[in-house]
C-alpha positions as CSV (number, residue, x, y, z in Angstrom):
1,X,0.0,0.0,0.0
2,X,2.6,2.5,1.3
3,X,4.8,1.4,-2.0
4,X,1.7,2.0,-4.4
5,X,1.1,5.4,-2.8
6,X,4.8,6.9,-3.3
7,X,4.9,5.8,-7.0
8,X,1.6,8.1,-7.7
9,X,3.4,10.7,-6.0
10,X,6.4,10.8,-7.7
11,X,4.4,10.0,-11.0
12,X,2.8,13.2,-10.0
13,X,5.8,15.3,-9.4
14,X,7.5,14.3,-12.6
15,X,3.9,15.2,-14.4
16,X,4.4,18.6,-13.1
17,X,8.1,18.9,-13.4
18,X,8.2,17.6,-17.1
19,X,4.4,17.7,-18.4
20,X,4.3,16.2,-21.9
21,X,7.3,14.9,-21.8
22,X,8.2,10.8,-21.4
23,X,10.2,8.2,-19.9
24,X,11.4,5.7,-21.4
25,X,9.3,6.7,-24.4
26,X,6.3,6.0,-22.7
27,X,3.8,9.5,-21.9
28,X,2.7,11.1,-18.6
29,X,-0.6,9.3,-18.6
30,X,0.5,5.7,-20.3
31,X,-0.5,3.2,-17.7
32,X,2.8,1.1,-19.2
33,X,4.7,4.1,-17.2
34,X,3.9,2.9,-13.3
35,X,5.0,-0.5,-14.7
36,X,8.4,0.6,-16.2
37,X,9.2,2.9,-13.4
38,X,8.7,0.1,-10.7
39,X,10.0,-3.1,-13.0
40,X,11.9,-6.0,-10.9
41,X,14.8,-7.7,-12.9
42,X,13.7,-10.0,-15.7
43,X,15.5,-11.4,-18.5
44,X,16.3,-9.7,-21.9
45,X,17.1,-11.7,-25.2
46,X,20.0,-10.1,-27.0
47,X,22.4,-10.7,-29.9
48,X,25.5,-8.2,-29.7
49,X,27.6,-9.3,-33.6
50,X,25.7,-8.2,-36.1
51,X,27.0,-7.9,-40.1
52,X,24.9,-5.7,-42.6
53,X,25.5,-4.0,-46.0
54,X,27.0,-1.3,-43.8
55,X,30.3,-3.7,-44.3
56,X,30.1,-7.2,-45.0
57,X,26.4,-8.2,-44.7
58,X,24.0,-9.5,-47.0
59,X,21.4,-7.3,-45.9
60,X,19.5,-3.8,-45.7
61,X,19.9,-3.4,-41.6
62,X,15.6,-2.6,-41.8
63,X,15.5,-6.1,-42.7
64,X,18.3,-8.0,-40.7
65,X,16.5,-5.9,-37.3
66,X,13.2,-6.9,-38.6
67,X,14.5,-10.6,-38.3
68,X,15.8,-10.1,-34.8
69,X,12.7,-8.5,-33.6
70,X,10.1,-10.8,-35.2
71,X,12.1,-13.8,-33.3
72,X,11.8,-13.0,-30.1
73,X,15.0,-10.6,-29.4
74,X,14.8,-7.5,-26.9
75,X,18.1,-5.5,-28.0
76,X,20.4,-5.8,-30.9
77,X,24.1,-4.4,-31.6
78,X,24.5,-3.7,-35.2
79,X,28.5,-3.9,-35.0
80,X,29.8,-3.5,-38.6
81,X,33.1,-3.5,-39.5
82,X,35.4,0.2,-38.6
83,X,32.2,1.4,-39.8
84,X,28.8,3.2,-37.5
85,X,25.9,2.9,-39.5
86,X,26.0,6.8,-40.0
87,X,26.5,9.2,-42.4
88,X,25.2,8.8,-46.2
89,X,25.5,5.7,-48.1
90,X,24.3,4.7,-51.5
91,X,25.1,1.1,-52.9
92,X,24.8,0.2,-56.3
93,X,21.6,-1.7,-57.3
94,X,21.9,-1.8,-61.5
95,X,22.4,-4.9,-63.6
96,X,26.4,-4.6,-62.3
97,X,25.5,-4.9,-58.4
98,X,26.8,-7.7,-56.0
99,X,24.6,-10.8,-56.3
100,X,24.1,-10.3,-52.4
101,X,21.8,-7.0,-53.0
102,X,20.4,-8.4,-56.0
103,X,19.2,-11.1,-54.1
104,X,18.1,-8.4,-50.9
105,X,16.5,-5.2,-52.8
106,X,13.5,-7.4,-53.9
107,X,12.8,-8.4,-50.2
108,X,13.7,-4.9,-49.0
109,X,11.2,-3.6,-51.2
110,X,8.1,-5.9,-50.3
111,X,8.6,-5.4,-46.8
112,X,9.3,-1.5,-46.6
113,X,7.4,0.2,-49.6
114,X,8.0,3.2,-50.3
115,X,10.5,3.7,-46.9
116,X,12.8,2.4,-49.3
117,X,15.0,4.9,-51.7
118,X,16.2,4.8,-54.8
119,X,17.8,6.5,-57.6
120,X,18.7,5.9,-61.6
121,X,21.2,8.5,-62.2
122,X,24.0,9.2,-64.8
123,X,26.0,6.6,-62.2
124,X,23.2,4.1,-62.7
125,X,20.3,2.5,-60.0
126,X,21.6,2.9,-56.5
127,X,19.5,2.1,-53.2
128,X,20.0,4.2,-49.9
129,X,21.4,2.6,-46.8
130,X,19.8,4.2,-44.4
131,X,21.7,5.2,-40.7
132,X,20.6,3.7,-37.0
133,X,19.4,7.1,-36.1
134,X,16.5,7.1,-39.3
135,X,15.4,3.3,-39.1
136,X,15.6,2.5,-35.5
137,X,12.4,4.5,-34.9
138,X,10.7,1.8,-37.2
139,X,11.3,-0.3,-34.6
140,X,12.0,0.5,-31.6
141,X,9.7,0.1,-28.4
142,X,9.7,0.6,-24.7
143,X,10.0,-2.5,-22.8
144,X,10.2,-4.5,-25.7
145,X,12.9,-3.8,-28.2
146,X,15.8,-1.5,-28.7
147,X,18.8,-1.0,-30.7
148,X,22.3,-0.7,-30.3
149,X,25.1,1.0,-32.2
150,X,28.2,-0.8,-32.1
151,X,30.9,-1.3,-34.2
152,X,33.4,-4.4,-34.6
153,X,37.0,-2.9,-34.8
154,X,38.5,-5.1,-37.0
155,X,42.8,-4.8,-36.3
156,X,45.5,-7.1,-36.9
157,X,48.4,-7.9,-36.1
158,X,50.8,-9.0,-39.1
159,X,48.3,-11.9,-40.4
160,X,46.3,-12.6,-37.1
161,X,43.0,-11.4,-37.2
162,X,42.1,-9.3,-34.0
163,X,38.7,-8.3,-33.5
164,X,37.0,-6.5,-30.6
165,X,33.2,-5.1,-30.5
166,X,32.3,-2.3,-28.9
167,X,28.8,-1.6,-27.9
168,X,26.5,1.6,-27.2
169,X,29.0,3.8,-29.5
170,X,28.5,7.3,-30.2
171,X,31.8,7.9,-32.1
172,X,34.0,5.7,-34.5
173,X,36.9,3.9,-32.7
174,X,39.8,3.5,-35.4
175,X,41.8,0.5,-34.6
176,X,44.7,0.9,-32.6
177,X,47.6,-1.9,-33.7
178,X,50.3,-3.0,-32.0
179,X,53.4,-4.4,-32.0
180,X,52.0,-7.6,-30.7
181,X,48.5,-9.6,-30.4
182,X,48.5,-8.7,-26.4
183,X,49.1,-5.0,-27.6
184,X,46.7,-4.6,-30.6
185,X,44.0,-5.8,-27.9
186,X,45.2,-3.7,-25.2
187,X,45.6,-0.8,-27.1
188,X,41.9,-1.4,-28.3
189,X,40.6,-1.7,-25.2
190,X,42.1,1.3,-24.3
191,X,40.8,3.3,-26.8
192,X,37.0,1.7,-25.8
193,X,37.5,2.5,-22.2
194,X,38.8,6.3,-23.2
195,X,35.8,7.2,-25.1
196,X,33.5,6.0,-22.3
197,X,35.3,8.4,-19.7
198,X,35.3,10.9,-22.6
199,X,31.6,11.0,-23.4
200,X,30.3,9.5,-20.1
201,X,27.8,6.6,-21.4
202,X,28.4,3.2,-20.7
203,X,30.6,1.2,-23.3
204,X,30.7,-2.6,-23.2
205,X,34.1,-4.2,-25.2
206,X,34.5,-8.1,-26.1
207,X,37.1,-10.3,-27.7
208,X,35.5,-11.4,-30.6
209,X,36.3,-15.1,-31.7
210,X,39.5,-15.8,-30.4
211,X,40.6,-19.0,-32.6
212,X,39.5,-17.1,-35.6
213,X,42.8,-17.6,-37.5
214,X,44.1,-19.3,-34.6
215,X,44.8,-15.0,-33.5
216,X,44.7,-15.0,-30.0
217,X,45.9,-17.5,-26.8
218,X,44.5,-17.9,-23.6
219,X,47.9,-16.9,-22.2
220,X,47.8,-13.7,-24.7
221,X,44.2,-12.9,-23.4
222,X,45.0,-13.3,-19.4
223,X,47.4,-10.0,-20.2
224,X,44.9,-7.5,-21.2
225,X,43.5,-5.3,-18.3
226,X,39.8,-4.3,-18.6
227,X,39.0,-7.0,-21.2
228,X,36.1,-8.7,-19.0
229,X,34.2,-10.3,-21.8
230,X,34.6,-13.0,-24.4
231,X,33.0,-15.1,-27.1
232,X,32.6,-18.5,-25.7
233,X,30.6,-18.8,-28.5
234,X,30.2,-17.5,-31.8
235,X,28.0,-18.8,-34.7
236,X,30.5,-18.4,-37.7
237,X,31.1,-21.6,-39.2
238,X,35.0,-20.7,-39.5
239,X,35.9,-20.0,-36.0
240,X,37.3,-22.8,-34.4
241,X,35.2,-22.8,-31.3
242,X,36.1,-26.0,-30.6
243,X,39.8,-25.9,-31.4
244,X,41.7,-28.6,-32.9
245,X,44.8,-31.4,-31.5
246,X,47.0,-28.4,-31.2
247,X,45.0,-25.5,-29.9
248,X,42.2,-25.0,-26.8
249,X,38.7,-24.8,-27.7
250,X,37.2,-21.3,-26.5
251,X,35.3,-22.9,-23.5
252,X,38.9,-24.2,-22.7
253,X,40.6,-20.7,-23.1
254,X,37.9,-19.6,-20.7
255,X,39.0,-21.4,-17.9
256,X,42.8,-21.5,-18.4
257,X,42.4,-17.4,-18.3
258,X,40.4,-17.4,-15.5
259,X,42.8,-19.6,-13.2
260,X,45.4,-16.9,-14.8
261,X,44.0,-13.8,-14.0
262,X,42.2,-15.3,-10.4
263,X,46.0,-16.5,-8.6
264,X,46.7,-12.7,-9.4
265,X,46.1,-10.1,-6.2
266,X,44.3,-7.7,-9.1
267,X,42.8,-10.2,-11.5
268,X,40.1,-9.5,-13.1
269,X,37.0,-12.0,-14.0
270,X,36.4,-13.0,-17.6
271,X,32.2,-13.1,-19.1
272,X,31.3,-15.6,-21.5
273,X,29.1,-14.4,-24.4
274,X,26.9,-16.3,-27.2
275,X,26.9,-14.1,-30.5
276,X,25.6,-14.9,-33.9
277,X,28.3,-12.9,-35.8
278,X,25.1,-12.6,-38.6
279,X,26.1,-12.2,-42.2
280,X,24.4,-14.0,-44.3
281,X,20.5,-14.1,-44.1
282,X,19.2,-15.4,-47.2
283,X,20.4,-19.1,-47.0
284,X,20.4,-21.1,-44.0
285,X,22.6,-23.9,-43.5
286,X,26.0,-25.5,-41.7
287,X,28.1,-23.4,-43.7
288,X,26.4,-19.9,-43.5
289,X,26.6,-17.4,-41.1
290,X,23.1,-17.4,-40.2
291,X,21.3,-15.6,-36.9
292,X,19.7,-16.8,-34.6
293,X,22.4,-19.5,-33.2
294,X,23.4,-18.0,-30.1
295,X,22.4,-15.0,-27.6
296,X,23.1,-13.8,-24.3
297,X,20.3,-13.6,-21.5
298,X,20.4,-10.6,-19.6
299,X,18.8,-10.1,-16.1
300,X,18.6,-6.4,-15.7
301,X,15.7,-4.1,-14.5
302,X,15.1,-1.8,-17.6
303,X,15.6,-2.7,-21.2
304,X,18.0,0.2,-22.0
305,X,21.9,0.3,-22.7
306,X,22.6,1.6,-19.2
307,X,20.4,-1.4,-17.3
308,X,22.0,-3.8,-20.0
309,X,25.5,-2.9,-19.5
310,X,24.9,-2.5,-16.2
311,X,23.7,-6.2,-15.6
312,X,26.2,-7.7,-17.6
313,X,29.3,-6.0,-16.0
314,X,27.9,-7.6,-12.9
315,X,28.1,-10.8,-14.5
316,X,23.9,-11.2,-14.4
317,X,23.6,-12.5,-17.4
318,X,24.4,-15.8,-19.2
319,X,25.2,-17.1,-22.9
320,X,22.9,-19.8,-25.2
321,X,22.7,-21.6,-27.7
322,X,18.9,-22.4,-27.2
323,X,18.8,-23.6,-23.5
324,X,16.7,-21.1,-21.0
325,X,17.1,-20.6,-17.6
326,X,14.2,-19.4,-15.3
327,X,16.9,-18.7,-12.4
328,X,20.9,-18.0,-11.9
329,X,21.4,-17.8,-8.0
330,X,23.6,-18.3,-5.1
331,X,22.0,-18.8,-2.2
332,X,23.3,-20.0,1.4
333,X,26.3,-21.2,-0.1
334,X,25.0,-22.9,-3.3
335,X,25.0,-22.2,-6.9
336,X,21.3,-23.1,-7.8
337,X,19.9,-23.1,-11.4
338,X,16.8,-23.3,-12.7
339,X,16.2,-25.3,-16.1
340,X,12.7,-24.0,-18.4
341,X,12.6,-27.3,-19.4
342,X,10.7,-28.6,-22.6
343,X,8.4,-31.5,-22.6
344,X,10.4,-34.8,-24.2
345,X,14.3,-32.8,-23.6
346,X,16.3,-34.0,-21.2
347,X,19.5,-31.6,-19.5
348,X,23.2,-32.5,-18.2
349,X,24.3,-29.8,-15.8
350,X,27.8,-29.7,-15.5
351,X,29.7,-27.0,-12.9
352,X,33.0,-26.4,-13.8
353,X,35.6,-24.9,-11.7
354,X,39.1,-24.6,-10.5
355,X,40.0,-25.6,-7.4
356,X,42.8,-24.1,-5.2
357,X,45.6,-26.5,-3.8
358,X,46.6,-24.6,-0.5
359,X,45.5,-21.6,1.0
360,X,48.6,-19.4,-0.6
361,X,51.8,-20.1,-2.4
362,X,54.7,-19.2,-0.1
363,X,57.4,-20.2,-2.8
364,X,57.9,-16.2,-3.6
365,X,58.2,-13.1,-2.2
366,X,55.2,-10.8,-2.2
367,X,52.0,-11.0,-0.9
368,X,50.3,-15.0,-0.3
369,X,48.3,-15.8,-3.3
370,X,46.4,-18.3,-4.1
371,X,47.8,-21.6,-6.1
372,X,46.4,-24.3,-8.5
373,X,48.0,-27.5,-10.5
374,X,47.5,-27.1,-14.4
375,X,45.6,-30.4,-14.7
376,X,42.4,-29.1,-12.3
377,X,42.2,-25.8,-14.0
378,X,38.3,-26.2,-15.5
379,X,37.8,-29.6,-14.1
380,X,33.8,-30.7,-13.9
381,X,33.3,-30.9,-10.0
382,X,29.9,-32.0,-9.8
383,X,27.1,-33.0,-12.6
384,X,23.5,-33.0,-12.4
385,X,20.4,-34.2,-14.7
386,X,18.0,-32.6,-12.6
387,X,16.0,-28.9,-13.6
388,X,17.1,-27.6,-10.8
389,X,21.0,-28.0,-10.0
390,X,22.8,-26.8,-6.9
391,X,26.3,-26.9,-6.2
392,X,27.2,-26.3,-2.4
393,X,30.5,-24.2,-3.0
394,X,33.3,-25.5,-0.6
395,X,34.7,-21.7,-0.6
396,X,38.3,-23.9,-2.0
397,X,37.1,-23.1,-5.8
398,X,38.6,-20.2,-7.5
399,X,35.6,-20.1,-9.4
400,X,32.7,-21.7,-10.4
401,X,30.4,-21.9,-13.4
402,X,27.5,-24.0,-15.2
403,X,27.2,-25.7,-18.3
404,X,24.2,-26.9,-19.3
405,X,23.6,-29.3,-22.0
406,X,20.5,-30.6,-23.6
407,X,19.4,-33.3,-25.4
408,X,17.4,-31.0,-28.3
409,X,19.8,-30.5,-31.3
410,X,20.3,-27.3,-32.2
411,X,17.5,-26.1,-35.8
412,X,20.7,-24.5,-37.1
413,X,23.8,-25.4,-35.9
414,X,27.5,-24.1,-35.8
415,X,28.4,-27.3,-36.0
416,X,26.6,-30.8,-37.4
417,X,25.8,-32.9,-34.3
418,X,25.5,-29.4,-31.9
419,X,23.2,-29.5,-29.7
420,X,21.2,-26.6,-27.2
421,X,23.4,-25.1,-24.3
422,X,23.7,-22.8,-21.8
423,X,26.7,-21.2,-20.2
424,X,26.9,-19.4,-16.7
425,X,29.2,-16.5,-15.9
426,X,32.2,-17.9,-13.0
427,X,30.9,-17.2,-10.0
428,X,33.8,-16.6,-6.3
429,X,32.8,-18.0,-3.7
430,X,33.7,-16.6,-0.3
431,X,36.8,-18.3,1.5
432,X,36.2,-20.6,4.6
433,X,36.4,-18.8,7.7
């Protein structure tokens, strides 16, 4: 009662303060308002690698955001390549165009009508690729769906590909280089975390496919300071996410650079993401990079960048492939899960952790830390097939996090044989006392 009475209140004040003006998008005397200013946490569908025409796409963004939307998504990141989706653009749509847009315009135009712009000039037929800040109002609601600008700075160094996304952009990031792969990320991060000070808005950067040309090492990766998220996960067909005889897969990278950076006095945690890494939308199949394979699940309290970013730097949030969970939660000493489980799937939970030999390695000088034997770094402590999994932490892991397999294969797969998952974020349990 008391609660219900201090919303109208306020509701009232910021009528009076701001009159016509909104929240959120949503009006003075919208009933969604009460709703949106008093939401509890709840879970938001994202995808944050996203490919268009802007760069290397095979699609007019209108379309490729209509996709996301119409399946289910909350927020998007468009993150094409040392590009924004900003500024004027014409692509050519004569007899001489790329097959890709030959195959797009005809869709573009069924679905958008006259929204859609072109032109036959002396330089022949040419279609208008519109910016974020024109479409996204097309699309764009309250509560239910937003965009994102992002942008995937694409950097090298010699031949290794090394690619970071940076989300909730305002200005172009250049890439940076290096004179090695741990300096082209560092210096890349750098840059991210400078134009966040510099323009005051939350920024979120990831490592983008790290065995993508075999580019990056766990060992590399453990170096960079302020790089806190990864792709555990990505849906391109030729990223190795499973490694090979001679290299870790991703999920294996994940661990080996958390036991890195977590022995450290100042290490920092590492975030697991899903991403599609969308290019082609036109054809489905093993070898296309379709959308729609994997996602991250954010629990955060508004659907905006700030909530979002928010959540995630928090580590409230997990990555999938298809698998959803009602629940991420410790409580009295557990990690507990809750499976949505479908009628006729069944689920493998495994928790996965490194676990700490002694309290401290006293072999050096400095301060105590802690210490762990190579072979238990990302071993499977515990394994359940119930929908509801617990782990009771021991307070000896460095960390701990879920896996959760099901049975269901996966309607388009990275891989033949994949089948839905689910990955927590690495979870530090309190020491014994």
């Amino acid at each position: 009662m008391h609660r219900a009475v201090s919303w109208r209140l306020l509701l009232a004040a910021l009528t009076a303060v701001l009159g016509a003006a909104t929240i959120g998008g949503l009006r003075p005397d919208d009933p969604a308002r009460d709703a949106t200013l008093a939401a509890e946490p709840r879970w938001w569908r994202g995808n944050l690698h996203t490919h268009s025409f802007w760069s290397d796409g095979d699609d007019f963004p209108e379309m490729i955001v209509a996709w996301y939307k119409d399946h289910g998504y909350h927020f998007l990141g468009l993150s094409d390549h040392n590009v924004l989706s900003d500024g004027e653009k014409w692509i050519d749509a004569g007899p001489q165009a790329k097959a890709a847009v030959a195959t797009a315009l005809p869709k573009y135009r069924k679905r958008f009508g006259p929204w859609v712009e072109e032109t036959a000039g002396q330089d022949g037929a040419r279609v208008r690729l519109k910016p974020l800040g024109e479409f996204r109002s097309l699309f764009e609601e309250p509560g239910k769906f937003m965009l994102v600008q992002s942008e995937e700075i694409t950097d090298k160094f010699e031949k290794l590909p090394v690619h970071l996304n940076a989300t909730n952009l305002r200005d172009l990031i250049k890439p940076q280089g290096g004179g090695n792969v741990v300096e082209v990320m560092q210096n890349n991060v750098n840059a991210v975390i400078a134009e966040r000070q510099r323009t005051g808005r939350p920024i979120l950067v990831h490592l983008n496919h790290p065995n993508y040309g075999w580019a990056v090492t766990a060992e590399e990766l453990a170096q960079v300071k302020g790089e806190r998220f990864f792709e555990v996960f990505n849906g391109h067909p030729g990223v190795r996410n499973y490694g090979d005889e001679t290299h870790a897969s991703t999920e294996r990278m994940w661990d080996m650079v958390l036991a890195a950076r977590l022995t450290q006095a100042d290490g920092e945690v590492l975030y697991g993401l899903a991403t599609d890494d969308s290019h082609n939308y036109h054809e489905f199949g093993l070898k296309k990079v379709n959308p729609g394979r994997g996602w991250v699940m954010v629990r955060a309290r508004h659907l905006t960048p700030e909530s979002i970013i928010t959540a995630m730097e928090r580590g409230e949030f997990y990555a999938s492939t298809g698998v959803r969970l009602s629940d991420v939660d410790i409580e009295g000493g557990r990690l507990c899960l809750a499976i949505d489980g479908e009628a006729g799937v069944t689920y493998r939970t495994e928790f996965i952790g490194t676990v700490v030999v002694n309290e401290a390695d006293k072999r050096s000088d400095g301060p105590a830390r802690p210490s762990v034997k190579p072979e238990d770094i990302g071993r499977v402590l515990a394994v359940s097939n119930d929908l509801t999994p617990e782990y009771n932490l021991t307070g000896r892991e460095l960390y701990v996090r879920a896996r959760v397999t099901s049975s269901k294969p996966h309607p388009n797969p990275y891989a033949e044989g994949d089948r839905e998952m689910a990955w927590t974020q690495p979870i530090r349990p309190e020491p014994p006392k």
